[in-house]
C-alpha positions as protocol buffer text, in pm:
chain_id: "A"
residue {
  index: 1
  type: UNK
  ca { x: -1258 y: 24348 z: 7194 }
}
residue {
  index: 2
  type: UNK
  ca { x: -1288 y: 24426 z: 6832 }
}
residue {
  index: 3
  type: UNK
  ca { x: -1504 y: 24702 z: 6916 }
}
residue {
  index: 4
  type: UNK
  ca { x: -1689 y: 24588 z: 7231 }
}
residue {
  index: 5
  type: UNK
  ca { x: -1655 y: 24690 z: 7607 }
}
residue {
  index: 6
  type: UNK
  ca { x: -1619 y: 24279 z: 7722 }
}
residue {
  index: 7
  type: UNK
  ca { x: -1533 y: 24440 z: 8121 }
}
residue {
  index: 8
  type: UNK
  ca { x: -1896 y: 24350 z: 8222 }
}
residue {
  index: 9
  type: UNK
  ca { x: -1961 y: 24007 z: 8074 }
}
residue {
  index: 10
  type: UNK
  ca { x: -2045 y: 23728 z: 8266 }
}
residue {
  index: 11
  type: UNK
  ca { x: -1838 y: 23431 z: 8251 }
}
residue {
  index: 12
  type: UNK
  ca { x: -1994 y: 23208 z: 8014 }
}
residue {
  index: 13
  type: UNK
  ca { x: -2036 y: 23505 z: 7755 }
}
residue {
  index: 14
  type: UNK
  ca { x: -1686 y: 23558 z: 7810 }
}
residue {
  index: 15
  type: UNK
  ca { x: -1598 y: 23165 z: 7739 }
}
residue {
  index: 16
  type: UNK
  ca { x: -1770 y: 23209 z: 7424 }
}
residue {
  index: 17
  type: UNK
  ca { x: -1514 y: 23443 z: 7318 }
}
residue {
  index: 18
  type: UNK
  ca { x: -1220 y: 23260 z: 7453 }
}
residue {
  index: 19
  type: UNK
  ca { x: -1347 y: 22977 z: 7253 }
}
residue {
  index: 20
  type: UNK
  ca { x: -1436 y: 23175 z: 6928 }
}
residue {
  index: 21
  type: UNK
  ca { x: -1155 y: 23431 z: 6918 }
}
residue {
  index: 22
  type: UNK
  ca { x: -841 y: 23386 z: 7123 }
}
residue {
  index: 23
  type: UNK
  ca { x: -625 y: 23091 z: 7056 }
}
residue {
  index: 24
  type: UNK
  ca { x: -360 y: 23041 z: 7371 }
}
residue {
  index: 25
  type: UNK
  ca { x: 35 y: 22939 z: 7386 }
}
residue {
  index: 26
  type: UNK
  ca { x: 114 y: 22781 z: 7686 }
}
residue {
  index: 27
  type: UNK
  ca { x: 474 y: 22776 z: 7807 }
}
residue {
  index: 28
  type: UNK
  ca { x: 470 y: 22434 z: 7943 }
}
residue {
  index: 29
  type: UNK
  ca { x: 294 y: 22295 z: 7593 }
}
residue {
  index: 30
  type: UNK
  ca { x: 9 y: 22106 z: 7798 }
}
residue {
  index: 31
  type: UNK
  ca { x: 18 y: 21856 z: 7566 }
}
residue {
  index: 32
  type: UNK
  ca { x: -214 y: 21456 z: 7586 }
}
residue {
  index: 33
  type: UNK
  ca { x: 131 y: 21296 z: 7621 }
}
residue {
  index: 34
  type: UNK
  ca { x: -46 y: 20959 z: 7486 }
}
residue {
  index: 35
  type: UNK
  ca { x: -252 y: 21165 z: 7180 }
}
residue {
  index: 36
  type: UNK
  ca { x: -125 y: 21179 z: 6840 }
}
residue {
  index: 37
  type: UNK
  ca { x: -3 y: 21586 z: 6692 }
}
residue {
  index: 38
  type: UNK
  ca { x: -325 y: 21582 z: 6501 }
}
residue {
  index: 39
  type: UNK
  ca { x: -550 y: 21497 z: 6792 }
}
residue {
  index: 40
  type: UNK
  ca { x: -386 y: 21772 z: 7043 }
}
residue {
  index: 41
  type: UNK
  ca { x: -393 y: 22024 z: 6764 }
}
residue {
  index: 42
  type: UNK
  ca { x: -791 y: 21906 z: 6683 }
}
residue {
  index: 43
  type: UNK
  ca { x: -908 y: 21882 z: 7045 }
}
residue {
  index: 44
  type: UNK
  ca { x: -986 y: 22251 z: 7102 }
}
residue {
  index: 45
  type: UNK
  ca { x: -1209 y: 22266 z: 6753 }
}
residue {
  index: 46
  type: UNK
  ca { x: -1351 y: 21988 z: 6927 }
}
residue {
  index: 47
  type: UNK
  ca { x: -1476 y: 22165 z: 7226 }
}
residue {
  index: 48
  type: UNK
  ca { x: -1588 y: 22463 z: 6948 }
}
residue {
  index: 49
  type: UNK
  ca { x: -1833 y: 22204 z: 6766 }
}
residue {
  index: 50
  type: UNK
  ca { x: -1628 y: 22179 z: 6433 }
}
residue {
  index: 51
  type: UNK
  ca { x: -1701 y: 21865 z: 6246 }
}
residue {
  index: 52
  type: UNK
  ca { x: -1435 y: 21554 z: 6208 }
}
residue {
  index: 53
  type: UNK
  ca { x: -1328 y: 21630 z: 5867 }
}
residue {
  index: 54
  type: UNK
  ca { x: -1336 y: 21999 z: 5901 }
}
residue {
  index: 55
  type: UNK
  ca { x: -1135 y: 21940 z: 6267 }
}
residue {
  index: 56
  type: UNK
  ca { x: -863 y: 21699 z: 6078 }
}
residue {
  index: 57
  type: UNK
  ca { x: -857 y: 21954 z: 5786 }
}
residue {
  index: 58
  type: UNK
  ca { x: -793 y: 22275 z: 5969 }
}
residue {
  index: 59
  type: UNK
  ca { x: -534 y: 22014 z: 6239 }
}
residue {
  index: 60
  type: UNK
  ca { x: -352 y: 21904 z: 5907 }
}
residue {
  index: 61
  type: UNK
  ca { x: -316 y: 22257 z: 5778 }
}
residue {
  index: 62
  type: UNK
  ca { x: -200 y: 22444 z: 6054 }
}
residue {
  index: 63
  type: UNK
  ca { x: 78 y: 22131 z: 6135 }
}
residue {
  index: 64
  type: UNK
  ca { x: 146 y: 22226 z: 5788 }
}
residue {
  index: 65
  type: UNK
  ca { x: 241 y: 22573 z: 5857 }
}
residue {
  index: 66
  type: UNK
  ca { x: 468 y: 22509 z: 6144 }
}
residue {
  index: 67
  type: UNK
  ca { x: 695 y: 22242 z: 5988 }
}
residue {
  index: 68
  type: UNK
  ca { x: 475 y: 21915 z: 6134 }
}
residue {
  index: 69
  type: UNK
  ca { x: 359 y: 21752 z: 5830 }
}
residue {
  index: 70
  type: UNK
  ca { x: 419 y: 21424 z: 5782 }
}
residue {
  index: 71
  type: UNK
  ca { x: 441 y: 21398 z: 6147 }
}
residue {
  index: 72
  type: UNK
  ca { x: 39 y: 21439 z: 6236 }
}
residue {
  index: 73
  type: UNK
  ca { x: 8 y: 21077 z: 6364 }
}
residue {
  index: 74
  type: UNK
  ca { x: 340 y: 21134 z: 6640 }
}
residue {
  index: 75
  type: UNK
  ca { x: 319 y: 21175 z: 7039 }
}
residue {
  index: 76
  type: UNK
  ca { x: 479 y: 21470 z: 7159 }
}
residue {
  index: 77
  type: UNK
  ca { x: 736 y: 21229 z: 7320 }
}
residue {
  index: 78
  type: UNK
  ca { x: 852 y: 21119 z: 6969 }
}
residue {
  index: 79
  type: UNK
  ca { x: 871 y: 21525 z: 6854 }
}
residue {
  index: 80
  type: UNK
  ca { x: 1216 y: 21702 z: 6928 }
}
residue {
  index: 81
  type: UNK
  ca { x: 1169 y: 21949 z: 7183 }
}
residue {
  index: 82
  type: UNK
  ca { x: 1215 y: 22239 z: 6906 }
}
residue {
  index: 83
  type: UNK
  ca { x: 917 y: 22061 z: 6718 }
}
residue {
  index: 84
  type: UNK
  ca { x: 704 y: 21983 z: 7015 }
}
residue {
  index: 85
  type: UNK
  ca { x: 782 y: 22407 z: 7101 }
}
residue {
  index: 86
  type: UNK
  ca { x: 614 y: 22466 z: 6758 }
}
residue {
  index: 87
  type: UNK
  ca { x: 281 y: 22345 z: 6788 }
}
residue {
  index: 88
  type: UNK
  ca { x: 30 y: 22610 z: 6644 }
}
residue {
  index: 89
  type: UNK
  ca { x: -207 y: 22739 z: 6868 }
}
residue {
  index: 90
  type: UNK
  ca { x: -561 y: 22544 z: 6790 }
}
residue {
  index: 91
  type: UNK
  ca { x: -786 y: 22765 z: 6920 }
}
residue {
  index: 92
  type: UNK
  ca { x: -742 y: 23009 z: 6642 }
}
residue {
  index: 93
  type: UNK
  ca { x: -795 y: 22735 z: 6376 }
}
């Protein structure tokens, strides 16, 4: 990965990179169902050790790319399913 054999890494070097590098897409969405857009986009940045504002900042922009602004502060239930499909992938933000 970018240069480095990862095949004999131990698992929490490995979670390191999942956590710094890859960002996922699940098929089912595994979205809180009773967490706002913003929170499920900030929660992985979160786990990462990103500050509040720079969590909300990077949540707000990349709702902003995939058509979700305005709409940070809705529960999946209240997104369309073609909105809720959207959602960017927060691990690479």
């Amino acid at each position: 990965m970018n240069g480095s054999d990862v095949s004999r890494l131990g698992k929490d070097e490995l979670a390191v990179i999942r956590n710094q590098h890859i960002g996922f897409v699940f098929q089912g969405f595994n979205l809180l169902p009773r967490t706002s857009a913003l929170e499920n986009v900030e929660l992985p940045m979160l786990y990462k050790g990103l500050s509040k504002p720079e969590r909300k900042r990077r949540a707000a922009e990349a709702l902003e790319k995939v058509g979700l602004a305005g709409r940070e502060h809705h529960q999946p239930h209240q997104l369309s399913g073609g909105s809720s499909s959207g959602w960017p992938s927060p691990g690479r933000w």
